[in-house]
Residue, then its C-alpha position, 0 to 999 in steps of 0.5 A: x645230349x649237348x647243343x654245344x658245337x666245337x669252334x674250327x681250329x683255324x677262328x682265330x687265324x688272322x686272314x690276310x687274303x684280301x691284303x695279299x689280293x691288293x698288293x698283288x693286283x694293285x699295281x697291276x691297276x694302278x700300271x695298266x695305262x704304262x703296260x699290263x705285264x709291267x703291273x703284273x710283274x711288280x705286284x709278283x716282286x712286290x707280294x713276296x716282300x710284303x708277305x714277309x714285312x707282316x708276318x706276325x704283326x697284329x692287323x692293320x700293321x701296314x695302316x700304322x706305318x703309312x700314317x706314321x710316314x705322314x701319307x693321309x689316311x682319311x677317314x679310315x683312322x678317328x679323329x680322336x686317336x691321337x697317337x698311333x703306336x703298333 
């Protein structure tokens, strides 16, 4: 008798939900004092693109490429990196 289970075939899926989720619902935060339906409607035009931007790129991807545009990233990224490359 063994005590060792099989691992689920999907644990090392890389999860993108909750990236999805903002950038659907994002906009629609961000626009809700302008219109409801004008949020709503960029982030359904703006899921798709994204969607296909990060298909098989590592996680954090789209972190990457907005400090390389120079936009701050706080204190999500050490200090001590000096360089990012993805």
């Amino acid at each position: 008798m063994s005590d060792v289970r099989e691992a689920p075939r999907h644990i090392d899926r890389k999860n993108r939900t909750f990236e999805y989720v903002i950038v659907l619902f994002g906009p629609f935060y961000l626009l809700h004092t302008l219109s409801l339906w004008l949020g709503l409607m960029v982030g359904v035009v703006a899921l798709p693109f994204y969607v296909r931007f990060v298909a098989g790129k590592q996680d954090g991807y789209m972190l990457h490429v907005l400090y390389g545009l120079g936009l701050p990233a706080g204190n999500l990224i050490s200090r001590k990196i000096k360089r990012l490359s993805p």
